[in-house]
Structure formats: structure tokens, C-alpha cells
N, C-alpha and C positions, 0 to 999 in steps of 0.2 A: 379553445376556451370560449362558453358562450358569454355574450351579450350579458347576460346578467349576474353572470361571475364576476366576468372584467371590470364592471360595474361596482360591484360590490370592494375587490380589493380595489379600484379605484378610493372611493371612499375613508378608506382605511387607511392609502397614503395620505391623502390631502388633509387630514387627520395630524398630520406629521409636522405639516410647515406651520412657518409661525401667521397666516391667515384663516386658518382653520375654522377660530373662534367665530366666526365672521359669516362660515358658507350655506348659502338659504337652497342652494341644488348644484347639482351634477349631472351635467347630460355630455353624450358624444358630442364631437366637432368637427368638423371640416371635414375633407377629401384624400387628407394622406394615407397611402400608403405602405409606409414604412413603423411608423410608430404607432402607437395606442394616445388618441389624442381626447382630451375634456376638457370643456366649460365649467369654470368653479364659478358660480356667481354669487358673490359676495357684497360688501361694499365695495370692492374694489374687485371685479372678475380680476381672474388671472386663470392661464391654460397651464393644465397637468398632463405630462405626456410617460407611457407606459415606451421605454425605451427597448427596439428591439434590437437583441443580443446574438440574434443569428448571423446580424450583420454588422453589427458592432458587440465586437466580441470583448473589448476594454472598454465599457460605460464608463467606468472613471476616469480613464484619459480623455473619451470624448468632454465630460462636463470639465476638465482641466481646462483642456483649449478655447471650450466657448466662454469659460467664466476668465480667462486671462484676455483674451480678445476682446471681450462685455466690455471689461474692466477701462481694457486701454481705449477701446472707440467713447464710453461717455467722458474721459478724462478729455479727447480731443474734441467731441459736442460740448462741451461745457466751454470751453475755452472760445470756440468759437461761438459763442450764445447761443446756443442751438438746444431743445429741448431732447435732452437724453434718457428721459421715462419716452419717449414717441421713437425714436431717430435711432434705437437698438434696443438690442432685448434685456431686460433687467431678470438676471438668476436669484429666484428668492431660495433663502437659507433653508435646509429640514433643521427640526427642534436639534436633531444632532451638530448642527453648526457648519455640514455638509452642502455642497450644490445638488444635493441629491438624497431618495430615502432608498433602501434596500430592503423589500419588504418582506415576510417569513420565505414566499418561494422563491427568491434569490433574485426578484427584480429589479429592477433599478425605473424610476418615478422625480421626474425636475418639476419644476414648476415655473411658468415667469408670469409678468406682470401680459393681461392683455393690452393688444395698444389698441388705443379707444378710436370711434369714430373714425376706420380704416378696414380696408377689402383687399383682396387681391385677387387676381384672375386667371384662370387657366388658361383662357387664350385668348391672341393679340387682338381687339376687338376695332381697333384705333391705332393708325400710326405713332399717336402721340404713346400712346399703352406701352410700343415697344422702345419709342426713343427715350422713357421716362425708367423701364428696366434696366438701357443702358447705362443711362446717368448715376441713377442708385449702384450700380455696380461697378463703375470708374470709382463713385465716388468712394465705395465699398476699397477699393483698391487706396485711394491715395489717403485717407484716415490712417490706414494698416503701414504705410510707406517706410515707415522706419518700427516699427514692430520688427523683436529678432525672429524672422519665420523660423530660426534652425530649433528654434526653441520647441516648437507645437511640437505635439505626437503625430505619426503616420497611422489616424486612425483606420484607415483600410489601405495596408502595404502594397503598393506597385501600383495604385490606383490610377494614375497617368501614366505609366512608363509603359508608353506606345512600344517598344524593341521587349519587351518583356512578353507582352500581350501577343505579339506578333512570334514570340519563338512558343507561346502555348497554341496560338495556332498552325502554326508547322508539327508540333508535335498530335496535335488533334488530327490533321494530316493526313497522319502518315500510322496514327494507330488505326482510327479509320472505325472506331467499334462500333458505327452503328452500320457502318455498310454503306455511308450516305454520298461519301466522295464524287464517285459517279455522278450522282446530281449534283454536283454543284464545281466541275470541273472549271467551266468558264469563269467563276467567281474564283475559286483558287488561283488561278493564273491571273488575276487580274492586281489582285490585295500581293503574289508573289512578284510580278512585274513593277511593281511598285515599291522597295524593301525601304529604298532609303528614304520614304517621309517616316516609316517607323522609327528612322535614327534623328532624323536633323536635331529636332529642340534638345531633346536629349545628349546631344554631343553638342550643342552649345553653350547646353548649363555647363555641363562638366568641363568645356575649355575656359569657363568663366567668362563666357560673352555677354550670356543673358544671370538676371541676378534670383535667386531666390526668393520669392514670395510668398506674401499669408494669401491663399488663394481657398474660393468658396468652395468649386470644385461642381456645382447645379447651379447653374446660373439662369433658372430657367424662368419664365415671367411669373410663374404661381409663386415665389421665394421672394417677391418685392411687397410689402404691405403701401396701398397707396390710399392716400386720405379721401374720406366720401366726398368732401365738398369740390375742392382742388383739382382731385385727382393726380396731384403730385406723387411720384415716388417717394417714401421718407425711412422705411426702413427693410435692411437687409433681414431676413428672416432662415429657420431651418439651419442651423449652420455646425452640424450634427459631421459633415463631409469638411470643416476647416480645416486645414493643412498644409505644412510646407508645400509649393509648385513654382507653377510658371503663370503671369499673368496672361501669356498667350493661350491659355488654354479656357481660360476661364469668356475670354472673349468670343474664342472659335468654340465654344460649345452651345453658348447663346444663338451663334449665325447656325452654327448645323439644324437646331432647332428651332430656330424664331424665323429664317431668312427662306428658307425654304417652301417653295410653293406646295407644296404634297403632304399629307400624313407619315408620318415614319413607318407604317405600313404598304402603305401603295401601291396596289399592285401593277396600274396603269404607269410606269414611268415616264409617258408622255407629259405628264400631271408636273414632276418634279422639276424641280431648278433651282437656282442659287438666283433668287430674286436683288440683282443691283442694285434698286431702289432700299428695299428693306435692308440690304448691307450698308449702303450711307447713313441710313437714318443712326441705326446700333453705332455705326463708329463714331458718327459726331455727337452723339451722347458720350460715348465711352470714352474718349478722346476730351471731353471735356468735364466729364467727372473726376479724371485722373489726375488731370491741372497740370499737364508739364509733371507727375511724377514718373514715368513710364522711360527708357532709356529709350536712344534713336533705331537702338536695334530691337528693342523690342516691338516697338511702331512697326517699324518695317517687317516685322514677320506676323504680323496680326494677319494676315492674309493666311501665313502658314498655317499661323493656329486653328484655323477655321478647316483648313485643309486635313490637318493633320488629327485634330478633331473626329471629325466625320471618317476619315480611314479607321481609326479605332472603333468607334461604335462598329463603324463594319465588320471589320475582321471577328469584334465581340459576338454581334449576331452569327455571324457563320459559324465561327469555332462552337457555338453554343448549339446550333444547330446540329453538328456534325457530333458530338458528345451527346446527341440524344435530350435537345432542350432542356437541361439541368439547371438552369440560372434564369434565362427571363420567362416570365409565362408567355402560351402559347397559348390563342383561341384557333385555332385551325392550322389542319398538315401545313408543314413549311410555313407558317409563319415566320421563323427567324429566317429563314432566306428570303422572306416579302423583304423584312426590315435589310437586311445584308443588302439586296439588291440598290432599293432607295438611296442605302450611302453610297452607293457603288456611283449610281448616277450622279448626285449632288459631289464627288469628287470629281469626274470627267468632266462636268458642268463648270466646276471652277476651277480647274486645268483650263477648259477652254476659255473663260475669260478672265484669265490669270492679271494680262497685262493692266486689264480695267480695274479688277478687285486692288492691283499695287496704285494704279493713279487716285483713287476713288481716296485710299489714305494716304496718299501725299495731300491732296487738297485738302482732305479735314483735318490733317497736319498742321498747315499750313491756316488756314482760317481759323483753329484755335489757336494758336499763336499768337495771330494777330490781334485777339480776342485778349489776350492775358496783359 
């Protein structure tokens, strides 16, 4: 659809909500990817996003989850004085009474409040940048801490379950239709020598060691809105991916991508590593966003998460690769085996300083602690 199409039913929604009366223009916004995003500006701007259905195939259960989670995180900003028009996202009503308008071609159209006087970044420009992601996102955690996660919807089913992922890439395998096996034998043996980080978290939920949580599931630094003046983190954003998980994952997906010295292309893996420093920085944000919500074993597998993390992306790349790049875009041959390789190394990396990434969270264990 062109530009001036989308445009146009744009319009048509925003039309819909009950700030309509109010809107002086409509232009594009931001950098995302995934959704159809606009500036309504008004007397009070607010963003209207054209929700994409290719990947969120139940729009209504998505706007379920995030207008139940809204709901419960300003009930907890309010209480704690905290400004809850700024600190989470406010779902405005359609004239239908809905979190949502469904316009003649069967789209689905939200709209929330903008939050004013705040930016967010694509990438970590400042230590403080990534240690202020982490915080928002502990904090993002222990808000949610008694929220029932069994409650949300699985808006996009098996979405973490690394042992799932890992037997479609066995069967990618072993069908082989693109012929590409060959190339990438080393990498297959590598993600196969490796079966059981596919299982751990997963056979710890299920034995009931680690607990179920509201987990964001993109926890990446562009998803934090941070205030112009401050520069403080203040609100969790995009939360399109909410759903029952593991707080481990939501941590280790952050480090796969924020801690990492390389582009998740790279083709230089000299380049890559599991930068120490930047893994401190994230935990003792994370670690004190959380407050003491987080169980001892979940602490102690936060290294996991990071680990097991990044095995998945991997395997994702390869297996995509190997089915003839169906899922992520590609700008050049073997692209998704650049990306596959990256994880490849950034796990060996934190294999080898396995021992340091466990002491690095005992001590910020321990010094928030002492902190509380």
C-alpha cells in the first residue's frame, strides 16, 4: 500500500477516537518496523499505529494484554506518586468503546496518549543510556510482580521456547530444501553439540523452580522512552510482544544485544564479544529495578538467560537461512549465516567467561541488597 493510501485510511481511523475533534495534522513517525505508526497532533498529540496482522494475527488479544497490563501498571504509578500519563502508555477508547477501531479493510488502528518531552534511541550512545534501559526494564518487571501472567494471551505461540525452536531447526536439517546444509555444517554441529541450553529454562519453569512472568519479550534500548531534559528512563514502550515467560529471558536478550561488542551481522568476528563491563552495567540496573522481586534462582540463571538468549537468535538465523531466508530480511547472500555466526561466537565468548559473568551477579546481588 502506498504512502498516500495509508495515509488516507489513517485519517479515517483517527476519525474514530474520541480526540478526533481536536486533530490539526497527521504525518508518519518514527523508525518502526513492524507496525504503521502516526503523529496525530492535536491539542494533546497522541500516536496511531496501523497494527500489523501478519505478525499479530489476534490484534484483539494483543490490545487485551497491553490495555490489562496499562491498566494494572498506572494503578501501581499512582500509588506510588508517580506520573502515570508519562511512566506507561495510556490506550485511548475508539467511539466504539473498544482499545481499538477495525476499519472497512479489516484493520485493526490503537491509538495512545504521546508522552511529551521524551526520545528514545536506537543505540547505546552512553553507558548511562544502557544502564537507564536496564532499570526501566527491572523496573518494568517488578510493577508487573504479582500481575496473574497466566492470564495474558500467547500472542505469538512458542515465541521463547528455545526446545521448540531447536527441534524446527533439526527438522530444517535434515529436510535441507535449499541444498544449503553443506554450507553451514560447522554451524550445525555446533547449535547440535550444544542441545541442552535448548532445554534448561524450560525444564525449570515446568519443574516449578523458576516462576511465570509478565515478560516484554524486546527489550531492546529503542522500547525505553527517556526524558529530554534528565535523560532518565521513565517509560516501557511497544508492548505489542507482552506475554506470559521467564524474566531470564527478557534480561538475556538485552545483553545478546546491548553487551555485545559487534553488529549482529559482523562478519569480522574478531569484532564480537560479550563485553564484561557492559554486562555489569545492565545487571546492576536490572538487579535494581527489580527490588528484590526476582527469586534466587532466577538471579542466578540471569547469566543463563543471556546465554540461552543468544543460542536462540542463532539457531533462528540458521534455520532461516537454511529454509531459503523466509522470516528475516536478507541484504546480501548469507546474510542469516553472518547473523547465526555472531551468535555463534557471542555464546563461546560467554562460555569462556562463564565463571566471571556468575560472579559479576553475585556482587550486584549483593550490593543491591545491601542497598534495600
Amino acid at each position: 500500500m502506498e504512502e498516500k493510501e495509508i495515509l488516507k485510511w489513517a485519517k479515517e481511523a483517527a476519525s474514530q477516537f474520541e480526540l478526533a475533534g481536536n486533530v490539526k495534522n497527521i504525518r508518519p513517525y518514527g523508525s518502526g518496523h513492524i507496525n504503521d505508526t502516526f503523529l496525530v497532533e492535536g491539542e494533546k498529540d497522541c500516536i496511531l499505529q496501523r497494527m500489523n496482522r501478519n505478525i499479530f494475527t489476534k490484534p484483539e488479544e494483543v490490545m487485551e494484554n497491553i490495555l490489562g497490563v496499562t491498566t494494572f501498571l498506572k494503578k501501581k504509578i499512582a500509588e506510588a506518586g508517580g506520573d502515570e500519563l508519562r511512566e506507561t502508555l495510556t490506550v485511548l477508547s475508539a467511539r466504539n468503546g473498544k482499545p481499538f477501531y477495525r476499519d472497512s479493510q479489516g484493520e485493526y488502528w490503537r491509538m495512545y496518549y504521546l508522552i511529551e518531552d521524551a526520545v528514545s534511541y536506537d543505540r547505546v550512545e552512553r553507558d548511562e543510556d544502557f544502564y537507564e534501559s536496564a532499570l526501566a526494564f527491572g523496573n518494568f518487571q517488578q510493577l508487573l510482580a504479582d500481575y496473574p501472567a497466566e492470564t495474558l494471551h500467547e500472542t505469538i505461540p512458542g515465541f521463547h521456547d528455545t526446545k521448540a525452536r531447536y527441534q524446527v531447526f533439526l527438522d530444517a536439517v535434515e529436510a535441507d530444501v535449499c541444498k544449503r546444509a553443506e554450507n553451514a555444517l560447522e554451524e550445525i554441529e555446533f547449535f547440535k553439540s550444544r542441545k541442552e541450553t535448548a532445554c534448561v529454562l524450560g525444564d525449570l519453569l515446568a519443574e516449578g523452580k523458576m516462576p511465570l512472568r509478565v515478560t516484554h519479550n524486546d527489550t531492546k534500548l529503542n522500547n525505553i522512552m527517556v526524558d529530554k531534559e534528565t535523560r532518565k528512563g521513565i517509560c516501557v514502550i511497544d508492548l505489542d510482544t507482552v506475554m506470559p515467560g521467564l524474566a531470564v529471558n527478557d534480561f538475556g536478550d538485552a545483553i545478546r544485544f546491548g553487551a555485545s561488542t559487534g553488529d549482529e551481522d559482523e562478519k569480522d568476528l574478531s569484532k564480537v564479544s560479550c563485553d564484561l563491563r557492559l554486562f555489569r552495567i545492565y545487571t546492576e540496573g536490572f538487579l535494581k529495578g527489580c527490588k528484590g522481586n526476582l527469586t534466587d534462582m532466577e538471579v542466578a540463571m540471569l547469566p543463563m538467560g543471556a546465554k540461552v538468549m543468544t543460542y536462540e537468535n542463532g539457531i533462528r538465523f540458521l534455520t532461516d537461512y537454511l529454509q531459503g531466508d523466509t522470516y528475516f530480511k536478507i541484504h546480501r547472500e548469507g546474510h542469516n549465516l553472518d547473523r547465526c555466526r555472531t551468535q555463534m561466537k557471542l555464546v563461546a565468548d560467554m562460555e569462556k567467561k562463564w565463571k566471571e559473568l556468575e560472579e559479576i551477579v553475585r556482587e550486584c546481588q549483593e550490593a543491591e541488597s545491601k542497598m534495600r
